[in-house]
Rosetta silent file (secondary structure, phi, psi, omega in degrees, C-alpha in Angstrom):
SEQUENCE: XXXXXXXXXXXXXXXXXXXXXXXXXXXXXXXXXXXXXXXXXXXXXXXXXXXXXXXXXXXXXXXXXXXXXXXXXXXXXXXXXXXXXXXXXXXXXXXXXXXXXXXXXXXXXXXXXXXXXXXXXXXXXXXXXXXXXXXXXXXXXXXXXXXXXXXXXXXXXXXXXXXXXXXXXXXXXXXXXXXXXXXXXXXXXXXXXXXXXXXXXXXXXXXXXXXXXXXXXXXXXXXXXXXXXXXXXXXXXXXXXXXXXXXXXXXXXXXXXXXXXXXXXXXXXXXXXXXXXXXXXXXXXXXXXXXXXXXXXXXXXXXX
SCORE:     score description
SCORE:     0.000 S_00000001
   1 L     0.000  139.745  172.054  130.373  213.571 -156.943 S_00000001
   2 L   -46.910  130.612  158.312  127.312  212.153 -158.973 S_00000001
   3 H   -34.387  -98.033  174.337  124.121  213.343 -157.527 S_00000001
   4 H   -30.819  -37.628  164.283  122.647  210.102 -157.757 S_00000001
   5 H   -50.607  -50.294 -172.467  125.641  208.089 -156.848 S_00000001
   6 H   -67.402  -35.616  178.672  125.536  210.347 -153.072 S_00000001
   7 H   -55.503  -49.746 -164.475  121.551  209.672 -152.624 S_00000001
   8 H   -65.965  -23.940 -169.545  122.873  206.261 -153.076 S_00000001
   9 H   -68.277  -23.879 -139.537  125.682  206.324 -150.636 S_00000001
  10 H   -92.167  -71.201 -177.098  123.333  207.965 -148.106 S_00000001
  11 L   -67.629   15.187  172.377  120.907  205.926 -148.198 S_00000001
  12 L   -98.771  -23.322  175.334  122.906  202.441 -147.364 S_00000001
  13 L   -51.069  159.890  165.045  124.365  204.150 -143.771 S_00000001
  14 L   -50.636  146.892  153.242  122.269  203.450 -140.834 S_00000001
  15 L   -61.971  115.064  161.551  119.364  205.613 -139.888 S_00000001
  16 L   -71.343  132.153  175.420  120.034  209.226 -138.026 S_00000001
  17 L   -89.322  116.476  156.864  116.681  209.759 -135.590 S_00000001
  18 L   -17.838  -66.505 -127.811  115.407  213.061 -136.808 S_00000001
  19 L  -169.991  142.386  173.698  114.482  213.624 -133.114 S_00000001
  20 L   -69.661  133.578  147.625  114.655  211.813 -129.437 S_00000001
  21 L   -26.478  143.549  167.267  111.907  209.729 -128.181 S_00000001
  22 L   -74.030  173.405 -173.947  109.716  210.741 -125.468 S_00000001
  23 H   -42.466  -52.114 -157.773  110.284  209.168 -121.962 S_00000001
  24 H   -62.697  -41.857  160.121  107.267  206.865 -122.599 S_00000001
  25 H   -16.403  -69.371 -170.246  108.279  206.195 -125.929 S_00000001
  26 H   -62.426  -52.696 -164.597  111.604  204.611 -124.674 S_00000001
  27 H   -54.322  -57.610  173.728  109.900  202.555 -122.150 S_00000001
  28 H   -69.949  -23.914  173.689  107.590  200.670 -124.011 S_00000001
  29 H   -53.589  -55.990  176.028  110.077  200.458 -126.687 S_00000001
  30 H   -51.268  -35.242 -155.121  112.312  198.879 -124.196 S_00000001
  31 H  -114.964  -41.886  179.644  109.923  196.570 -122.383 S_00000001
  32 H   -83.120  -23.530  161.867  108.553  195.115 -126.402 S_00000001
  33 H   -49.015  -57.983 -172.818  112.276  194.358 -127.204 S_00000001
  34 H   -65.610  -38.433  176.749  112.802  192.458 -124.143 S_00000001
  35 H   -43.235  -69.684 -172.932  109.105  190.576 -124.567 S_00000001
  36 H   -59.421  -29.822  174.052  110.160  189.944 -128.371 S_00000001
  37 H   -75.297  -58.760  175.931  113.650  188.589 -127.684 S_00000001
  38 H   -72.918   25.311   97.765  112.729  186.006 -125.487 S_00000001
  39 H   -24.711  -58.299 -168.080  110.044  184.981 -128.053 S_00000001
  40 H   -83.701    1.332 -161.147  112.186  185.009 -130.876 S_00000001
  41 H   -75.849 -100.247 -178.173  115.078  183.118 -128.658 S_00000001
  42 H   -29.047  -45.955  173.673  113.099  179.535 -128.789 S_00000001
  43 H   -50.730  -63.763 -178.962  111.311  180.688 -132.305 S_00000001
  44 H   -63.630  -14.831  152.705  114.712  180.855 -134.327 S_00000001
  45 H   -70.014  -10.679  167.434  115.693  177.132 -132.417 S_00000001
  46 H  -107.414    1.120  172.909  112.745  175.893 -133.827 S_00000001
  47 H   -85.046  -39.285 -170.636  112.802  177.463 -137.244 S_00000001
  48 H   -77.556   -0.769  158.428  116.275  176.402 -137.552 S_00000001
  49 H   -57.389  -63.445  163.053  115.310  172.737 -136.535 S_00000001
  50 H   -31.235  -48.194  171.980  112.382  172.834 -138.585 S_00000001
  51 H  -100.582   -6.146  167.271  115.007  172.999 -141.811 S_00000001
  52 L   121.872  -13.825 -168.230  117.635  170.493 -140.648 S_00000001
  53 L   -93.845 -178.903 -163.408  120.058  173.025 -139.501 S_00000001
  54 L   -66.072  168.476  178.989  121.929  172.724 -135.610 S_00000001
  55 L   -53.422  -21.898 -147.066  119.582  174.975 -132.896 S_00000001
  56 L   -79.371  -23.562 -156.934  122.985  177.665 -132.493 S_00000001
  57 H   -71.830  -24.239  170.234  122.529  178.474 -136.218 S_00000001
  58 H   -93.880   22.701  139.674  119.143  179.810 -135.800 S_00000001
  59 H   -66.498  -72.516 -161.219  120.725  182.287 -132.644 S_00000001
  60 H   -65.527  -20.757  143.141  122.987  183.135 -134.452 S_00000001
  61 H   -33.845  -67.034 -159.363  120.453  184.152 -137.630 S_00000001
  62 H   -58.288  -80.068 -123.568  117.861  186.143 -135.172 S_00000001
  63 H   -74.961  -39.897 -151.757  120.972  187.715 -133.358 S_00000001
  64 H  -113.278  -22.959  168.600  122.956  189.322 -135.827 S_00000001
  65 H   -48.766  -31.986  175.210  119.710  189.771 -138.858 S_00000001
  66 H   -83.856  -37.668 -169.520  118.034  192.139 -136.452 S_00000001
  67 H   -69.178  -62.451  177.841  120.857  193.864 -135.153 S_00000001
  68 H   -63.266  -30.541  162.497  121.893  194.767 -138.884 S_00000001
  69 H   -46.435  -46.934 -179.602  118.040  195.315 -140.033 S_00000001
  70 H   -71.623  -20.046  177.427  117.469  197.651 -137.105 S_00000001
  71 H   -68.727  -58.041  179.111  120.791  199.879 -138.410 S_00000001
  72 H  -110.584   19.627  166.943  119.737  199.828 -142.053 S_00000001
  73 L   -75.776  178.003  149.973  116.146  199.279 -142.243 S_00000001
  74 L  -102.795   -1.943  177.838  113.215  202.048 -142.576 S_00000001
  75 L  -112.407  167.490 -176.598  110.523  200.934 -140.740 S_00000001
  76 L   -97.685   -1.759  156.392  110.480  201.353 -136.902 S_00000001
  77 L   -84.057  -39.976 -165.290  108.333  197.983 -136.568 S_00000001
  78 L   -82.010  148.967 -176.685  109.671  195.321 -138.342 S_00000001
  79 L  -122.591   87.905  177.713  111.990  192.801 -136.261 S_00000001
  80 L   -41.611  141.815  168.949  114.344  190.731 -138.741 S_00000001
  81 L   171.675  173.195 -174.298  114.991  187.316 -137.974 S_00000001
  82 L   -51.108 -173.741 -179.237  114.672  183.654 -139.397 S_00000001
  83 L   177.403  137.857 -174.511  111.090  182.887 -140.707 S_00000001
  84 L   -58.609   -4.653 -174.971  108.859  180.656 -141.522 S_00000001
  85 L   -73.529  -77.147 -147.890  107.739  181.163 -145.051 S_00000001
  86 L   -33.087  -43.486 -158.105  111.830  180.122 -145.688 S_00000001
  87 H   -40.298  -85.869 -179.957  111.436  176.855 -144.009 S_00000001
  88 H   -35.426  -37.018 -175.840  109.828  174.316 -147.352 S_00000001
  89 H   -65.455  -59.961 -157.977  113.112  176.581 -149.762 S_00000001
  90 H   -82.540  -32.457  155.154  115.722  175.710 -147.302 S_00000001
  91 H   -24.197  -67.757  155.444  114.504  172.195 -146.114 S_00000001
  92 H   -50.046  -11.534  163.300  115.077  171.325 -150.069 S_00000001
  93 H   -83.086  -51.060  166.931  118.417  172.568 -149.769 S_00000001
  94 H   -70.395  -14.404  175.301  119.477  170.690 -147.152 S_00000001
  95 L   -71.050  -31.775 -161.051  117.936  167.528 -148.605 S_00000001
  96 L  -103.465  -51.473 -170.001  119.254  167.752 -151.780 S_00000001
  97 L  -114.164   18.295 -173.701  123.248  169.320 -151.061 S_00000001
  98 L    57.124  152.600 -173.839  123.004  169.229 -147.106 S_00000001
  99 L   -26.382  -39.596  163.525  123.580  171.743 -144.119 S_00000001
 100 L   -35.004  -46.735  177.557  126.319  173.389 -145.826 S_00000001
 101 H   -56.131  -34.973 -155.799  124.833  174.581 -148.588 S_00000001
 102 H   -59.286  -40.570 -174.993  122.731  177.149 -146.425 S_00000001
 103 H   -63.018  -35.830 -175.219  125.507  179.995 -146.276 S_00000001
 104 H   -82.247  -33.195  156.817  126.149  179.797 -149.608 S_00000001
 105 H   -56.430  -26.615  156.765  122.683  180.257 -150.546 S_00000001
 106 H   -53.213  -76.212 -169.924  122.710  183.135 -148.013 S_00000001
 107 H   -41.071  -82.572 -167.832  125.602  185.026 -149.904 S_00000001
 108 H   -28.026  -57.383  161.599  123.860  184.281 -153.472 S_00000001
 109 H    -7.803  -82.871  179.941  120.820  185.761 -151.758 S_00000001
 110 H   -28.097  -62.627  178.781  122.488  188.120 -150.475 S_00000001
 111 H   -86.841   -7.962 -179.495  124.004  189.744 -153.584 S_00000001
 112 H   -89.521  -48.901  165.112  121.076  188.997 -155.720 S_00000001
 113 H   -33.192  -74.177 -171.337  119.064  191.026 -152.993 S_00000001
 114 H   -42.341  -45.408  178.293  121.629  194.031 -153.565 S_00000001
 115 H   -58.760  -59.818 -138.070  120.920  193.880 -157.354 S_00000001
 116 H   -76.442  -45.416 -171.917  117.089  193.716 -156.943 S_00000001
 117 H   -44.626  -56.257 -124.008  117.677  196.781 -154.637 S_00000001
 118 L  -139.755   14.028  162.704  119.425  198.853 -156.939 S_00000001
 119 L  -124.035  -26.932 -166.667  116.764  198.319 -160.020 S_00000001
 120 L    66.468   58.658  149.861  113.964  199.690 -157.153 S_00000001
 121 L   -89.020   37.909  163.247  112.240  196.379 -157.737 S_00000001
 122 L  -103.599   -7.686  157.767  110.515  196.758 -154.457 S_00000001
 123 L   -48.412  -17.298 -156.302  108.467  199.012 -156.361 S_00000001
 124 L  -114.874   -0.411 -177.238  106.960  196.421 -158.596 S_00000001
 125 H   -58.393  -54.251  168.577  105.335  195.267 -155.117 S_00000001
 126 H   -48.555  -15.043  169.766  101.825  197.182 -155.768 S_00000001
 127 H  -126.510   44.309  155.889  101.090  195.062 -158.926 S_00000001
 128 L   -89.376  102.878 -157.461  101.132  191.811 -157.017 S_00000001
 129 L   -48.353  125.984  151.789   97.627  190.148 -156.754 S_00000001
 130 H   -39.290  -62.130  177.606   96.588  189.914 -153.086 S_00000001
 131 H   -36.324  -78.478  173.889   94.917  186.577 -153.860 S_00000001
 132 H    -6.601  -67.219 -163.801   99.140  185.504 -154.679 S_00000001
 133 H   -68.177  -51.564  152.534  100.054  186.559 -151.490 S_00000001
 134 H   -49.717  -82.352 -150.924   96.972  184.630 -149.493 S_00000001
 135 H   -60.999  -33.004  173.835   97.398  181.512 -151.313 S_00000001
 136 H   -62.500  -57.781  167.859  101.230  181.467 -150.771 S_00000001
 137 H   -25.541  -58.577  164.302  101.089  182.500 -147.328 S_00000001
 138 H   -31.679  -67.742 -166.949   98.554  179.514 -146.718 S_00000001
 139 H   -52.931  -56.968  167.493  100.312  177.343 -148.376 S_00000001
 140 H   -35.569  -50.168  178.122  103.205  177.870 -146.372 S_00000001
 141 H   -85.922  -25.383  166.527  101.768  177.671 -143.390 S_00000001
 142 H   -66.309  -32.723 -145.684   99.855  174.264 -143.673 S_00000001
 143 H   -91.855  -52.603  159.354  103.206  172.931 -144.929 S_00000001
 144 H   -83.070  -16.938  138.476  104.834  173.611 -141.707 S_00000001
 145 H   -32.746  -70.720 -167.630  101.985  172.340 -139.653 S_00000001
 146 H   -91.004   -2.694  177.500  102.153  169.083 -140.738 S_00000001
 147 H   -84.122  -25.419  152.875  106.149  168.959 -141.001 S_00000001
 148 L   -44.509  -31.958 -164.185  105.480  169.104 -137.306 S_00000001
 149 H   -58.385  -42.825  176.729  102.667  166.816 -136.456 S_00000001
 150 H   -43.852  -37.415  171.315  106.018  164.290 -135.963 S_00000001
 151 H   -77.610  -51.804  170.313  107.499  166.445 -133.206 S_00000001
 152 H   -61.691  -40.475  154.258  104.384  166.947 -131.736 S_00000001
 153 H   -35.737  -48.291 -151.312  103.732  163.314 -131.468 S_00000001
 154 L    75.513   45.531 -175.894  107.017  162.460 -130.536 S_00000001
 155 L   -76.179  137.588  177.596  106.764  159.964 -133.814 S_00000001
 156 L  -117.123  151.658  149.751  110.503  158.098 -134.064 S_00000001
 157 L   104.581   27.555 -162.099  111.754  156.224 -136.991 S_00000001
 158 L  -119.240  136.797 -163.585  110.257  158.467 -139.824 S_00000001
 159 L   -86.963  143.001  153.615  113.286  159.508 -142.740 S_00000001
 160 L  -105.545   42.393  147.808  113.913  163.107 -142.955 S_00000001
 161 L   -72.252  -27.791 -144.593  115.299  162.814 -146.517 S_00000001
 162 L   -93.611  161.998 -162.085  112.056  162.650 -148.188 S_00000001
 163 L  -110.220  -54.932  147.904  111.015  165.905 -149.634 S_00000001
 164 L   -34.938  137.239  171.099  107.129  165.599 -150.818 S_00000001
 165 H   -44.911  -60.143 -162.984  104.530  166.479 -149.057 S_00000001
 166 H   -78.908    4.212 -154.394  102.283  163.485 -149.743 S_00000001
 167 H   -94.540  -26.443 -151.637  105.967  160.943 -149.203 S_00000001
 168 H   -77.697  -50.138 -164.210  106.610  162.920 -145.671 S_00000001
 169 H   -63.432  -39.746  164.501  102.710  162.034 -144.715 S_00000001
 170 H   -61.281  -55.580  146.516  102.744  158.542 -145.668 S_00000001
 171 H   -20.115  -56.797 -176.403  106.390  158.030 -143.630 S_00000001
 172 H   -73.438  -40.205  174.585  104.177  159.412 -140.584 S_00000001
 173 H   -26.630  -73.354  175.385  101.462  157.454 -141.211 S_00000001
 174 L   -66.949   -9.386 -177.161  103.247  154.293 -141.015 S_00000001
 175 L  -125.883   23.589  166.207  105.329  155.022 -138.006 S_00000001
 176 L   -24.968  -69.875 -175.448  101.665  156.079 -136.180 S_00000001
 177 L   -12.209  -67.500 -167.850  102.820  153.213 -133.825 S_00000001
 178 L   -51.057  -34.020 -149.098  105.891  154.771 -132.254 S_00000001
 179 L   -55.108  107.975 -175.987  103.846  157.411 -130.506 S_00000001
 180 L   -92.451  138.028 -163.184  104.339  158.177 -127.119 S_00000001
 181 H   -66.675  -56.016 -174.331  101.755  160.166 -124.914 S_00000001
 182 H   -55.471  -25.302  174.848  103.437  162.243 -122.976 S_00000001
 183 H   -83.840  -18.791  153.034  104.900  164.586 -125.331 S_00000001
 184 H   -51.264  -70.472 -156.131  101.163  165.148 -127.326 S_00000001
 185 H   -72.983  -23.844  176.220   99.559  166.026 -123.629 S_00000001
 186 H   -69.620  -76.671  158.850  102.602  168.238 -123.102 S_00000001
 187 H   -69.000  -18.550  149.943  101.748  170.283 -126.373 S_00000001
 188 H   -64.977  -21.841 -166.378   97.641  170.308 -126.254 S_00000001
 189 H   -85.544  -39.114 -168.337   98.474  171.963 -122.480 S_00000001
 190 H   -81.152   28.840 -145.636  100.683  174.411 -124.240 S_00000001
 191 H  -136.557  -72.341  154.515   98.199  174.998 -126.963 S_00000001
 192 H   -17.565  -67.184  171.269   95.833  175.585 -124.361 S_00000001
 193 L   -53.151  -72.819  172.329   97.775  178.327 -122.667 S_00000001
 194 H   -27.319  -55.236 -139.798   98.112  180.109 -126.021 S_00000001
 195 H  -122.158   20.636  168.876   94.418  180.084 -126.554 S_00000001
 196 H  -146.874    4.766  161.594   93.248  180.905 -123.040 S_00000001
 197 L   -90.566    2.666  137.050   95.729  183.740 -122.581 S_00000001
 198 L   -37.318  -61.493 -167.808   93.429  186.349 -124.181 S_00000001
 199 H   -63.587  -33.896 -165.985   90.533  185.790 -122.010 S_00000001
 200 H   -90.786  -14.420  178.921   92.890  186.637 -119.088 S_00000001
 201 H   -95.005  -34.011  161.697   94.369  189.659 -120.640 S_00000001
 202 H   -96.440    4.418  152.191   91.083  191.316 -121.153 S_00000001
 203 H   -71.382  -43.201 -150.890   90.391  191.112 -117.220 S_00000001
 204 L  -119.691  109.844 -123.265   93.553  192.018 -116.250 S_00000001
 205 H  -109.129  -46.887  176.298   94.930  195.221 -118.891 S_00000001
 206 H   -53.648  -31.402  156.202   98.618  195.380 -117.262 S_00000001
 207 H   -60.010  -37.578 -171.676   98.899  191.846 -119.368 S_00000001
 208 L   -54.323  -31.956  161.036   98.469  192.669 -122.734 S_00000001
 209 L   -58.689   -7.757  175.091  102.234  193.346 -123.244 S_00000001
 210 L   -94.751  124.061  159.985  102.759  189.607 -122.332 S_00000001
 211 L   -90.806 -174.385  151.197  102.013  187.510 -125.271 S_00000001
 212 H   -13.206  -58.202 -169.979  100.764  184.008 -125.628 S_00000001
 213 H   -94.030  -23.100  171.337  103.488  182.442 -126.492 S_00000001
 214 H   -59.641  -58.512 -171.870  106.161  183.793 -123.421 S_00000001
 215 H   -44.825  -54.880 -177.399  103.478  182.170 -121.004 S_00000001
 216 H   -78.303  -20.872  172.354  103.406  178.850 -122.633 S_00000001
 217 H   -73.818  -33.969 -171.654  107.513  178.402 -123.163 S_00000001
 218 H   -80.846  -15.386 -176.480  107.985  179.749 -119.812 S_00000001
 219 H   -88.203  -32.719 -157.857  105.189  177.454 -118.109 S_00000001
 220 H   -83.816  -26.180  179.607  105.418  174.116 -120.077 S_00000001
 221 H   -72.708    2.093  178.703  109.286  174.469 -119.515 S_00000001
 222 H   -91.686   -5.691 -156.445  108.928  174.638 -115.735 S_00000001
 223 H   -90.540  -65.200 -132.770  106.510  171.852 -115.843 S_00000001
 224 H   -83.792  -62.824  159.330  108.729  169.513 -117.576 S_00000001
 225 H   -33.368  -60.997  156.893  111.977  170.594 -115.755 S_00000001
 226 H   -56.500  -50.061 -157.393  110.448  170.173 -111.961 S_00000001
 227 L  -103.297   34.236  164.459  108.435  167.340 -112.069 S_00000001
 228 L    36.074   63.097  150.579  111.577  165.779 -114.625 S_00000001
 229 L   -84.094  129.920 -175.119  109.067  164.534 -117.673 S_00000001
 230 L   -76.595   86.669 -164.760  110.630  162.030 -119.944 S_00000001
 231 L  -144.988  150.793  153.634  109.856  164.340 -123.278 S_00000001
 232 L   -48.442  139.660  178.005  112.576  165.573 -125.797 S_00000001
 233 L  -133.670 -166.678  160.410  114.141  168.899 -125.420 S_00000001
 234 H   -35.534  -72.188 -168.958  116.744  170.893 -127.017 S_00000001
 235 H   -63.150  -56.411 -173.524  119.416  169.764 -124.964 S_00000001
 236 H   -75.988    5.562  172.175  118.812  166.036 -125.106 S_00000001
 237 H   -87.393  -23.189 -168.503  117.946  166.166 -128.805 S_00000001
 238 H  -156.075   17.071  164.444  120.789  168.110 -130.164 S_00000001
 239 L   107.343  175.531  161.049  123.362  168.765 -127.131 S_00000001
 240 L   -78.267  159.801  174.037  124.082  171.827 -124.708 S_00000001
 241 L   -86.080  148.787 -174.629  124.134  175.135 -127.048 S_00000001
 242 L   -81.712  175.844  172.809  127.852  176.481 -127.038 S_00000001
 243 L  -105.350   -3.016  163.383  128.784  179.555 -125.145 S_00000001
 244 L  -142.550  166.995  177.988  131.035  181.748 -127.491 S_00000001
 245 L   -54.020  154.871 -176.650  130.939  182.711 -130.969 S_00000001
 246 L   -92.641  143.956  174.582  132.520  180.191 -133.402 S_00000001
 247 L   -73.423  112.841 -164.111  135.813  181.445 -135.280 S_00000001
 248 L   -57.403  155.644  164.671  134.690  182.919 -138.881 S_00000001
 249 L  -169.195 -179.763 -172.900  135.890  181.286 -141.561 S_00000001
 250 L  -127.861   43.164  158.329  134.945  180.395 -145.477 S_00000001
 251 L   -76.537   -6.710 -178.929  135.244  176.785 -145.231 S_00000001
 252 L  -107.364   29.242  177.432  131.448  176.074 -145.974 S_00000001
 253 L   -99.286  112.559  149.485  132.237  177.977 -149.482 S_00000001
 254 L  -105.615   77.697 -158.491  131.682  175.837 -152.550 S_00000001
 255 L   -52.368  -38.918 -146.472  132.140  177.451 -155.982 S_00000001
 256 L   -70.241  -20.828 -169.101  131.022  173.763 -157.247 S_00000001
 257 H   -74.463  -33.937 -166.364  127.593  174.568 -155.502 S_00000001
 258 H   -37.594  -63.405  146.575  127.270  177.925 -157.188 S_00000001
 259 H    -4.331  -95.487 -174.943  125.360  176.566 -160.388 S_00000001
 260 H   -35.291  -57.677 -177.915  123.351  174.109 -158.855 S_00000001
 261 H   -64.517  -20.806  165.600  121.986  176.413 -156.017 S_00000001
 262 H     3.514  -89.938 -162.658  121.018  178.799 -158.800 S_00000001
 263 H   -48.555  -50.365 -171.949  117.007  178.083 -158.922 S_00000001
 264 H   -71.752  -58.543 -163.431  116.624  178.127 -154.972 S_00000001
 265 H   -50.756  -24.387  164.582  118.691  181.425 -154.294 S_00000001
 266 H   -76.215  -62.899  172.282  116.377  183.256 -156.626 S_00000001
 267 H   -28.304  -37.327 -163.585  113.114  181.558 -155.104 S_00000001
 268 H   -89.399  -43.044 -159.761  114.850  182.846 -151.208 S_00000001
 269 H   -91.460  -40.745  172.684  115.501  186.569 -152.205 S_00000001
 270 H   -35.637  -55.718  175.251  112.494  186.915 -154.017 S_00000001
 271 H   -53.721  -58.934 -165.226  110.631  185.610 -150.938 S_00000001
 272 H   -43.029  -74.373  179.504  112.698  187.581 -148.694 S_00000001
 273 H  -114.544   51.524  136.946  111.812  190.624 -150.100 S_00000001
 274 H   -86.170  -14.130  176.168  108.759  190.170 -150.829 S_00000001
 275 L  -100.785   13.081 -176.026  107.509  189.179 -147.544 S_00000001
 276 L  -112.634  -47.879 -169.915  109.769  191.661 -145.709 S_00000001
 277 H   -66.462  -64.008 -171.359  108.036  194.846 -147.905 S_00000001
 278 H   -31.371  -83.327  149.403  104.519  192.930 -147.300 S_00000001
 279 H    -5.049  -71.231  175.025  105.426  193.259 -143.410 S_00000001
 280 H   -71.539  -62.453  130.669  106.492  196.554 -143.326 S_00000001
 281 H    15.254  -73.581 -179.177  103.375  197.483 -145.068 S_00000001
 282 H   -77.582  -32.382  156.885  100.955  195.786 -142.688 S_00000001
 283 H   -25.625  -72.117 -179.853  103.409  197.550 -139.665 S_00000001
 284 H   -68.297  -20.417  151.909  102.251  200.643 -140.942 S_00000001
 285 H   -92.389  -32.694  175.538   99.011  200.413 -141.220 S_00000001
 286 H   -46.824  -41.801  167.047   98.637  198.718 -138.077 S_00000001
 287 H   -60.850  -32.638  153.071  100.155  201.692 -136.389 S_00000001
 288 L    79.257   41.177  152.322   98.573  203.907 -138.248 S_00000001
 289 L  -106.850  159.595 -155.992  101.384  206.596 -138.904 S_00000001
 290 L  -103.597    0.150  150.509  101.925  208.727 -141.440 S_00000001
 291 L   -36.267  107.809 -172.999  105.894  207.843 -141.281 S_00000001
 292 L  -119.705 -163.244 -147.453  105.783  205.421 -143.621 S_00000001
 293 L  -146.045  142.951  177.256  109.093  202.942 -144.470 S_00000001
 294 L  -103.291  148.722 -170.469  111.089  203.434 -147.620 S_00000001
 295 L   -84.938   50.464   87.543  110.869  199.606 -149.856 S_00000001
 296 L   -52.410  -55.864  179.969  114.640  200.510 -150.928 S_00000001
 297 H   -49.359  -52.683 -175.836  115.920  200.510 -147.524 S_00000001
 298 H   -66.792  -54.213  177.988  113.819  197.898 -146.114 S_00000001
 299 H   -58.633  -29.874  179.349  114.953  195.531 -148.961 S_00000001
 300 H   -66.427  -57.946 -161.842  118.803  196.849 -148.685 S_00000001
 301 L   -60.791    1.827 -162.934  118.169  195.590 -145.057 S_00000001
 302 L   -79.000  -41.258 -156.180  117.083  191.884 -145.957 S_00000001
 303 L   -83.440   77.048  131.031  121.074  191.255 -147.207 S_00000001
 304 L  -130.467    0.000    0.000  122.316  189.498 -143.883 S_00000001
């Protein structure tokens, strides 16, 4: 067999651990999984809201992208799952060919990924200006900010076809009116919570493994459940979530889309893995091991 071919083979199997964890190791390991899952539970229903698609589709994203990322990634930090830079690509996807389109832009991704993988253009990461990466990153993040300010309001009556920035803001503008109070005062308390659950974690040390964000989904949702506040949730916005897996099939497959979808499926795997190496990167220094993650792997692990 080719030399090069078998390196290649080798490296797409899952990672063998060189060695067992210690005791302690396991524990904490064990204890930030469970912390991070219910975190990322509500986060992927609200990224996949956030782009148009139903709540189950962003379970089912988190659920099965991490499970395959932790088999064939390299770094021991990063936790695959939907994400917010994605939000503004796929928003325009559903606007322009609707919910459907998103799987097929997944596959195209997907296989476009595999290519970029297999050139080692994760390599080409180091002569990307920082400044790039801040200004996108920004960008990105104001842009779902304010695709929010509507939910956070509770503003009704505003179309979610339009696709500009300054077309979404005028839409809110004008439908100021509609606002109702309770669901603002609901989100400044949980806002709150976020930003006053530091101060309580450097009194009490045993906390610091809780973040921010467990405290305020598990507190604002007890508030609103017991004392029954009239606010939008999950369920009455978009149904109960189902309780088994859906039966695969390739009915959301559209060769006619293939074309069309072109421009965004390069724009998503570019993003993908560039903000997945970027990640695994900043993992590693934050830990501040000399294990470092190979950008072949990590990028191989992006295609789910």
């Amino acid at each position: 067999m080719n030399t090069t071919r078998a390196r290649g083979i080798v490296s797409a199997l899952p990672i063998r651990p060189t060695s067992f964890m210690p005791l302690s190791e396991i524990r904490s390991n064990v204890i930030s999984g469970i912390v991070v899952g219910i975190v990322a539970l509500p986060l992927a229903i609200a990224l996949a809201i956030a782009v148009g698609a139903p709540p189950i589709a962003g379970l089912y994203t988190s659920a099965f992208a991490g499970g395959f990322a932790a088999l064939f990634g390299s770094s021991r930090f990063n936790i695959t799952g939907p994400t917010a830079a994605l939000v503004p690509l796929l928003t325009g996807v559903v606007i322009k060919f609707g919910v459907e389109a998103l799987p097929v832009v997944g596959l195209m991704s997907g296989v476009l990924l595999l290519g970029m993988t297999a050139l080692h253009l994760g390599r080409l990461m180091k002569y990307m200006p920082g400044l790039v990466i801040i200004g996108f990153t920004a960008g990105i993040g104001l842009s779902i900010a304010f695709g929010q300010i509507a939910s956070f309001l509770n503003v009704t009556g505003t179309d979610p076809t339009r696709e500009h920035f300054h077309e979404r803001m005028w839409d809110l503008i004008f439908h100021l009116y509609t606002v109702g109070w309770t669901t603002p005062l609901i989100g400044m308390f949980a806002v709150a919570i976020m930003l006053a659950w530091p101060f309580v974690q450097d009194r009490v040390a045993k906390l610091k493994i809780v973040p921010p964000t467990l405290i305020a989904i598990i507190s604002i949702s007890l508030v609103v459940a017991l004392g029954d506040i009239d606010t939008p949730t999950v369920a009455t916005r978009y149904g109960s979530l189902p309780g088994s897996f859906p039966t695969p099939s390739f009915d959301w497959f559209s060769a006619d889309l293939l074309i069309d979808l072109l421009p965004s499926v390069v724009a998503v795997a570019i993003l993908m893995g560039v903000e997945t190496l970027l990640t695994a990167v900043m993992a590693d220094n934050l830990a501040g091991t000399s294990r470092r993650h190979g950008s072949v792997r990590t990028q191989r692990s992006d295609v789910n």
